[in-house]
C-alpha positions as CSV (number, residue, x, y, z in Angstrom):
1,X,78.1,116.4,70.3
2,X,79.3,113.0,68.8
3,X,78.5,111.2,72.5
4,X,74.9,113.0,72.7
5,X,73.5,110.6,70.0
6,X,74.7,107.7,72.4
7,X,72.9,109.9,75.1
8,X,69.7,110.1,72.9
9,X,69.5,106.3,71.9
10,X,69.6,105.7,75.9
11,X,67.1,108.1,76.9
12,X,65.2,106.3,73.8
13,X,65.3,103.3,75.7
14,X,64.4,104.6,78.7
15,X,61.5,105.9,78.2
16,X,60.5,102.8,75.8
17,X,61.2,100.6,79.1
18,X,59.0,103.4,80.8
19,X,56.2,103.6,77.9
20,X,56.1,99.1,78.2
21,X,55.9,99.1,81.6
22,X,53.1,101.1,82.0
23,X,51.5,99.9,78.9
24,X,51.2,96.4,80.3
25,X,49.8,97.9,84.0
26,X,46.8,99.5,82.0
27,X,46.0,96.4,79.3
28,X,46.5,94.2,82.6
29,X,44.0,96.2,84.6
30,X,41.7,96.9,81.9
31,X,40.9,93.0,80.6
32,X,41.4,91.8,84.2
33,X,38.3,94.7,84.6
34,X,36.5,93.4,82.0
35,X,36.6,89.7,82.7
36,X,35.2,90.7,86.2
37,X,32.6,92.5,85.0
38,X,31.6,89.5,82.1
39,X,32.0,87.0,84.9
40,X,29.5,89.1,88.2
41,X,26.9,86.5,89.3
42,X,23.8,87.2,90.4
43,X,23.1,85.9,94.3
44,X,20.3,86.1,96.8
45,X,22.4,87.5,99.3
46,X,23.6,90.7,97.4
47,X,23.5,93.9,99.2
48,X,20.9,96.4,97.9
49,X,22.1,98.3,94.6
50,X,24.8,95.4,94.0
51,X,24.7,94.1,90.4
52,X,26.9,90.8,90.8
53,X,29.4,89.1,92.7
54,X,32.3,86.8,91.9
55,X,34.5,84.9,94.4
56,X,38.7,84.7,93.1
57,X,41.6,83.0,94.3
58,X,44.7,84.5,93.7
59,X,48.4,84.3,95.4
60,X,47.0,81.9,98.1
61,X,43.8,83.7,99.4
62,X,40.2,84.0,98.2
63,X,38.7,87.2,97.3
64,X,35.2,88.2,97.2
65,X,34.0,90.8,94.6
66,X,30.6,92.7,94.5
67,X,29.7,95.5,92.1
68,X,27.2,97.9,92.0
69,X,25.7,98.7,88.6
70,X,25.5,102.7,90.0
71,X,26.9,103.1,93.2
72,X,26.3,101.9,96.8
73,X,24.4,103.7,99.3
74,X,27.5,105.2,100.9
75,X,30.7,106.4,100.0
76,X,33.2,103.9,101.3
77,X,36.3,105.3,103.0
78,X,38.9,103.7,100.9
79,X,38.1,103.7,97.0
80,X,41.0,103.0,94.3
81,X,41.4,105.0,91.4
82,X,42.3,103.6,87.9
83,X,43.7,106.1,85.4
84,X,47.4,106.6,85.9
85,X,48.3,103.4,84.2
86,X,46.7,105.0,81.1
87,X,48.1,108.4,81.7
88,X,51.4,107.3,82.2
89,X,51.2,104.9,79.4
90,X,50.1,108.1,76.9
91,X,52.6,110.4,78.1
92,X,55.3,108.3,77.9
93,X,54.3,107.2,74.2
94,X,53.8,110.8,73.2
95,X,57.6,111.3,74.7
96,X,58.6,108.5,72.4
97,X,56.6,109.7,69.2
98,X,58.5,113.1,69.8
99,X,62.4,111.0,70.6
100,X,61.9,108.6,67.5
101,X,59.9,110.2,65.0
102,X,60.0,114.1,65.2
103,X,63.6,114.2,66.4
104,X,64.1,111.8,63.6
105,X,61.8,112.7,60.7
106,X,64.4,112.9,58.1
107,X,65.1,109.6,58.6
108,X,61.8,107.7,59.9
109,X,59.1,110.3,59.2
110,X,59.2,111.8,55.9
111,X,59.2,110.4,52.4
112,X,59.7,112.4,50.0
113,X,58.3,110.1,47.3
114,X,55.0,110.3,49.0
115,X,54.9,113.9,50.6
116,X,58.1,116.2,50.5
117,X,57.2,118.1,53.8
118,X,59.5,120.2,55.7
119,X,59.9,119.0,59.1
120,X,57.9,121.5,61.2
121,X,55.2,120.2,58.5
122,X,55.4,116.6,59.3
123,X,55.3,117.3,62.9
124,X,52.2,119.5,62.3
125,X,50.6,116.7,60.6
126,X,51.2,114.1,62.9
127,X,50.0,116.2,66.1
128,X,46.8,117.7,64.8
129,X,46.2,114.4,63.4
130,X,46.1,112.9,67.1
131,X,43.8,115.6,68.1
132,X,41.3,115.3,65.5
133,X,41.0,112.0,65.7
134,X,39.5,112.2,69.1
135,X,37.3,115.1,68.2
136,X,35.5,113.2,65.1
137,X,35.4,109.9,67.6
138,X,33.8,112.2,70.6
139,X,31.4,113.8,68.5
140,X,30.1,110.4,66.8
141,X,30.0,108.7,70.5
142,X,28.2,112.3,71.9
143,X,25.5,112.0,68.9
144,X,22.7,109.8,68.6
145,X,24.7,106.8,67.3
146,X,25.6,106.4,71.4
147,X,22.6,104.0,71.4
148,X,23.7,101.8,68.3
149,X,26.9,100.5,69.9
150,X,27.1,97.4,66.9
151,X,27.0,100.4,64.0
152,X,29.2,102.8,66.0
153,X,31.5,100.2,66.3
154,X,31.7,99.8,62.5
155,X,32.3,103.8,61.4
156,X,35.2,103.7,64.3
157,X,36.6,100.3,62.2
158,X,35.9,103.2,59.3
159,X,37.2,105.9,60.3
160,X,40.7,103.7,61.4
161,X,41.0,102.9,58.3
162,X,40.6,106.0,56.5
163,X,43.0,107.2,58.9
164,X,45.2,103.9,57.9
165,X,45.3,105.0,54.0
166,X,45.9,109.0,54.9
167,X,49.1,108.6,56.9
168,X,50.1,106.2,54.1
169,X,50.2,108.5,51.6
170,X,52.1,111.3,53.6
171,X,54.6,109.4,56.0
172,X,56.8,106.4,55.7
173,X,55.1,103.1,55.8
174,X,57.1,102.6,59.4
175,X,55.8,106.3,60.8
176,X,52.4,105.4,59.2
177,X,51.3,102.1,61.1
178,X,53.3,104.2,64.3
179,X,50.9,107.0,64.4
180,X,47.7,105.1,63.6
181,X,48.8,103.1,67.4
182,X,49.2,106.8,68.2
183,X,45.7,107.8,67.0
184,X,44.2,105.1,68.3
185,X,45.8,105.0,72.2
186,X,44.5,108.6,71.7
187,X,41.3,108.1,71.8
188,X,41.5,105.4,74.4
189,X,43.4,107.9,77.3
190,X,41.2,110.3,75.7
191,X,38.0,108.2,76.6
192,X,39.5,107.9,80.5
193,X,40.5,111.4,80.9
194,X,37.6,113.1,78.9
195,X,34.6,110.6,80.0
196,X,35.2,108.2,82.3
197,X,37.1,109.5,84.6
198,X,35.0,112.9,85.2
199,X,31.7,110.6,85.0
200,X,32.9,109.0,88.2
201,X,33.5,111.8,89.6
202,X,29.9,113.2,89.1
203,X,28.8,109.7,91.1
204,X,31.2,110.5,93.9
205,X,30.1,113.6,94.3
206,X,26.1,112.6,94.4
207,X,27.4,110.1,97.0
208,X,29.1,112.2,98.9
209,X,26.2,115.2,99.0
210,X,23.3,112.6,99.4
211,X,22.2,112.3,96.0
212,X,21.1,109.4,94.2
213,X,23.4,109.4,91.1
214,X,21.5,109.0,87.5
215,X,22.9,105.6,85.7
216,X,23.7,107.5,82.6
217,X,27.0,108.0,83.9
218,X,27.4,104.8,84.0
219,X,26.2,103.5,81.3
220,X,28.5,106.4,78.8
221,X,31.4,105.0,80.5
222,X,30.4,101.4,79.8
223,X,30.8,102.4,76.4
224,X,34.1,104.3,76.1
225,X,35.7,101.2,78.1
226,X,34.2,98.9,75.9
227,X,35.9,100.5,72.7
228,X,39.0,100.9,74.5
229,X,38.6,96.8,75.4
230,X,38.7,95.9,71.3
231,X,40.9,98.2,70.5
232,X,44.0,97.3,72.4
233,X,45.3,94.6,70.5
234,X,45.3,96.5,67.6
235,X,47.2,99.2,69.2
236,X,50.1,96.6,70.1
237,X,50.6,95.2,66.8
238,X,50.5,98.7,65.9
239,X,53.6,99.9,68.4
240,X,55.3,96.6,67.4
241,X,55.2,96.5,63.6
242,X,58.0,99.3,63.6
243,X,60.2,96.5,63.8
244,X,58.6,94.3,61.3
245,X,59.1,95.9,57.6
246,X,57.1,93.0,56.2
247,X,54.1,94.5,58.3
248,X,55.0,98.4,58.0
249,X,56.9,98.3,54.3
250,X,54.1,96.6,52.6
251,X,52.2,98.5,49.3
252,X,49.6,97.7,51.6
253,X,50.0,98.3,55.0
254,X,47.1,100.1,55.3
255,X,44.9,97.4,54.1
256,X,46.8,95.1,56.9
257,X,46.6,97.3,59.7
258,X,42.8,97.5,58.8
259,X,42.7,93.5,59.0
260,X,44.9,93.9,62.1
261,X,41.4,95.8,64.0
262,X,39.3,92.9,62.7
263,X,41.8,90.7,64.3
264,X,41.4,92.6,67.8
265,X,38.0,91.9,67.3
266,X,37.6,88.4,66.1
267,X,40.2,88.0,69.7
268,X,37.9,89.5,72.4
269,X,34.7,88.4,71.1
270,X,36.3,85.2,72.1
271,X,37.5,85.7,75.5
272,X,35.0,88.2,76.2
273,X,32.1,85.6,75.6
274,X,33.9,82.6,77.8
275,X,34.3,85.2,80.7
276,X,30.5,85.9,80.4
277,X,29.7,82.3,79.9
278,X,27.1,82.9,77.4
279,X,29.3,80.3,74.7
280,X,32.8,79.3,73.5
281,X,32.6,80.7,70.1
282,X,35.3,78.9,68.5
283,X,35.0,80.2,65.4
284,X,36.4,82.8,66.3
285,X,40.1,81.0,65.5
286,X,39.3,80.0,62.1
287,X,38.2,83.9,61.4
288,X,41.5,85.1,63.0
289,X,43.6,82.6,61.6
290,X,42.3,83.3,58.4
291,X,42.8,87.2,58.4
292,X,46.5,86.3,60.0
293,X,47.1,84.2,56.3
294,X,45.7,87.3,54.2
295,X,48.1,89.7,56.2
296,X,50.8,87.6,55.2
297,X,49.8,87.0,51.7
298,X,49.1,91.2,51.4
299,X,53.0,91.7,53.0
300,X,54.2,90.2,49.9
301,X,53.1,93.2,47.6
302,X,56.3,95.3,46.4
303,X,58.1,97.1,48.9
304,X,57.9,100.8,48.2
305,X,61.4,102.1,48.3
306,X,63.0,104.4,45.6
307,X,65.6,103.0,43.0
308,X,69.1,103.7,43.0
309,X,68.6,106.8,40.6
310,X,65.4,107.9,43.0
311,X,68.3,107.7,45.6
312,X,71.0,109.7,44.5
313,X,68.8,112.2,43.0
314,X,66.8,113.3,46.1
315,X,68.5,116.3,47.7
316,X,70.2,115.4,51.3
317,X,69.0,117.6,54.0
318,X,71.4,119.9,56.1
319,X,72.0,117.5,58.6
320,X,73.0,114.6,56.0
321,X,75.2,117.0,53.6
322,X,77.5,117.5,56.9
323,X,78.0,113.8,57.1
324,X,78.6,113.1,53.1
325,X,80.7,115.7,53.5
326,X,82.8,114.9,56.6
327,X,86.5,113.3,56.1
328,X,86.4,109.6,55.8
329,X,82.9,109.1,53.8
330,X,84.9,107.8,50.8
331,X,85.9,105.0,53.2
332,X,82.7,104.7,55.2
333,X,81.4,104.2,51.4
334,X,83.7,101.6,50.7
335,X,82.9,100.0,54.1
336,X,79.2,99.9,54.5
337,X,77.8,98.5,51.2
338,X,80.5,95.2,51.1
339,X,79.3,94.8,55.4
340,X,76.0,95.5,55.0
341,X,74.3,95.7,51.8
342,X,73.9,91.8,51.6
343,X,70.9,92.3,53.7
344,X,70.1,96.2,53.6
345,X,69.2,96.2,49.7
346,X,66.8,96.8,47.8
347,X,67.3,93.3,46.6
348,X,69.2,91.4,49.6
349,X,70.9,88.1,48.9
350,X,71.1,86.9,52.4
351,X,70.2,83.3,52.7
352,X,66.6,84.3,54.5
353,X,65.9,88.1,53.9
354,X,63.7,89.0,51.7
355,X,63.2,92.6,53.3
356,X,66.2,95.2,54.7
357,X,65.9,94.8,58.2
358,X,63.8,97.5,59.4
359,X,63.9,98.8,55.7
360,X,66.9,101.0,55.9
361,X,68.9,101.0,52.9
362,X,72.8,101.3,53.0
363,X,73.6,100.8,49.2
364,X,74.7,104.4,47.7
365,X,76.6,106.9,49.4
366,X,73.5,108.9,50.2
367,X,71.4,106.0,51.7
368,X,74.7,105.6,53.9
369,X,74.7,109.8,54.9
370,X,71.1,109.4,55.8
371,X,71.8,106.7,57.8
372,X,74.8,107.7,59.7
373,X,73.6,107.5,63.4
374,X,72.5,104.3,63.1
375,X,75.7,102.7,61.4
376,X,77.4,104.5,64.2
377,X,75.4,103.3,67.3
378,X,74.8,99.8,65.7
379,X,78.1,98.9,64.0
380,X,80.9,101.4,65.7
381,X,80.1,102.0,69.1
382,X,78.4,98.4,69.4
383,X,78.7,95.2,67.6
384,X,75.2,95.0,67.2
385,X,75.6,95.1,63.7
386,X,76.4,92.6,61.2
387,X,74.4,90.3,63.2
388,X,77.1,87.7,65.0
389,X,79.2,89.1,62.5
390,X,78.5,87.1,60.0
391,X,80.0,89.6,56.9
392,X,83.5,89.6,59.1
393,X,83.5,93.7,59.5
394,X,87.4,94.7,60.7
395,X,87.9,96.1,64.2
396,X,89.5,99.1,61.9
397,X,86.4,99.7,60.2
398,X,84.2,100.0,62.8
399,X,86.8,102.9,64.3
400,X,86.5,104.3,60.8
401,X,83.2,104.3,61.6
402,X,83.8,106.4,64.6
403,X,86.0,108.7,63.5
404,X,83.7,109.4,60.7
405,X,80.7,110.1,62.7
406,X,82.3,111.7,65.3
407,X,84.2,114.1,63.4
408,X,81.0,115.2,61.1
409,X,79.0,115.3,65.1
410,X,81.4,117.9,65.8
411,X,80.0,120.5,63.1
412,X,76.5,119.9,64.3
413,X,74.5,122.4,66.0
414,X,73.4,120.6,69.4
415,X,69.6,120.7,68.0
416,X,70.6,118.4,65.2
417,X,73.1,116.1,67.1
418,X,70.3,113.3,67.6
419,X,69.3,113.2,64.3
């Protein structure tokens, strides 16, 4: 049991190498789409049915591009399908929600301050959240407010951000900013699986039967894929604050990831208007530049972390009592906070940190129990931790560290050994 947490952290980064991977095929495919379709021009030579054309040169040839607003006359041979870069990508996220944050909701899930959930509860919230999210989105798209694109734009910036402040008052601010990326890469995969995907198919299928498909199709898809177009910045600041406390550990986080969609926005309006050509709206960097300053001004509200009393007061779960308990905590206690506290504190007095990296807290004996895996995997079986050293940990402590861990790991049911 004490090598399967080096096991988990592995199969943590492998599907995180996965979940990037395939994250950058679908953003790459999906703006390269959209610039295409901004940049069609119209020609006197175009084939009947074809909307635009647009000649590229790419890798030392010249490519010639025509697309047809419905579909063409016949169904050609060879025809490419998009939607596994988005599948994969969702998949492999979901994995990762599951590997970081249910596995781990003790630790990176649930507050206790905010919420104090059981774990099965957390998990609920954060799964049915993911699902009705794409439910309330569908049905607003599916109503009338389909043919107001500007103003449905704005009650999906609202609903975002109602969705920013709930999962602020129940998780952690790190899970919180997490699952609104979640929420929101939902309903993008959700717009390719759900609509646009089976609306291509229905134009196939005319195609191939001899039927003249009906533009609708076309045009509902147009407006899933623009959504998913201004909303994936957003969701990559999102997956990347987790590393970032003055982004996720903010009083306000909500309030920044809410300035974070405006962002998105502010972005592709830009590019998406040089690709069509209709302007080079330039304001667009003093908008962005200015929302970047009032995200940084907003991360300097308190952090929300609980005092030393809040600390030792708040019962230890199961999994944490075994490590507080296990022979060689005095030590690890000794250990830990004269290493590490400089810069995991409340308070750290590090030259240059003004927030605990990652905002985990090693100053009382049970900050240190609920962190024991990642003292273990960061300063025993690695060196990752002090950074270059700098606080001169022993070679002894960090087997101290070892033996500490491993010996608690030992008493763990396998279901808990990751945690």
């Amino acid at each position: 049991m004490q090598d399967f947490a080096i096991i988990w952290d592995w199969l943590d980064f492998a599907v995180r190498w996965l979940h990037v991977i395939t994250a950058m095929a679908w953003i790459g495919s999906s703006f390269y789409f959209v610039a295409l379709d901004l940049g069609l021009r119209k020609a006197p030579h175009l084939p009947p049915g074809a909307h635009g054309e647009e000649w590229q040169v790419h890798g030392g040839g010249f490519y010639h591009i025509q697309k047809y607003l419905v579909a063409p006359d016949n169904m050609p041979e060879h025809l490419i399908w998009f939607k596994w870069e988005s599948y994969t990508t969702w998949l492999s996220g979901a994995a990762l929600l599951m590997i970081v944050y249910w596995a781990g909701a003790e630790l990176y899930m649930i507050d206790p301050a905010k919420a104090d959930l059981a774990i099965w509860q957390g998990i609920l919230i954060s799964a049915a959240s993911l699902t009705v999210g794409w439910l309330v989105y569908d049905f607003l798209c599916k109503s009338g407010l389909g043919e107001k694109p500007t103003f449905l734009m704005v009650l999906l910036f609202i609903l975002l951000v109602i969705m920013a402040y709930g999962y602020n008052q129940v998780f952690t601010g790190r899970a919180s900013l997490l699952h609104l990326g979640a929420f929101t890469a939902t309903i993008m995969t959700a717009n390719v699986f759900f609509i646009i995907m089976p609306n291509q198919r229905i134009v196939v299928k005319d195609l191939q039967e001899g039927r003249t498909p009906d533009p609708k199709y076309g045009k509902i898809a147009k407006l899933r894929s623009t959504h998913n177009n201004y909303l994936t910045l957003p969701v990559v600041f999102l997956m990347l604050s987790n590393h970032y406390p003055l982004a996720f550990a903010s009083e306000y986080n909500w309030l920044i990831a809410a300035l974070v969609f405006l962002m998105g926005v502010s972005i592709r309006h830009y590019f998406n208007t040089r690709h069509a050509g209709t302007g080079n709206p330039t304001w667009t960097w003093a908008v962005t530049a200015l929302l970047f300053i009032a995200i940084m001004w907003l991360s300097t509200a308190p952090l929300r972390n609980d005092t030393y009393e809040e600390s030792e007061a708040r019962p230890l779960t199961s999994t944490q009592q075994v490590f507080a308990a296990a022979e060689g905590f005095d030590e690890i206690t000794s250990i830990i906070p004269g290493r590490c506290a400089m810069c995991h504190a409340r308070e750290p007095f590090y030259d240059g940190i003004h927030r605990a990296p990652k905002n985990i807290l090693l100053e009382t004996p049970n900050d240190i129990a609920r962190a024991a895996r990642q003292i273990y995997l960061q300063a025993g079986v690695s060196v990752a931790m002090p950074p270059a050293n700098v606080s001169f940990m022993e070679e002894d402590e960090r087997k101290a560290i070892i033996r500490w861990y491993r010996d608690a790991a030992r008493d763990l049911p396998f279901s808990l050994a990751a945690k």
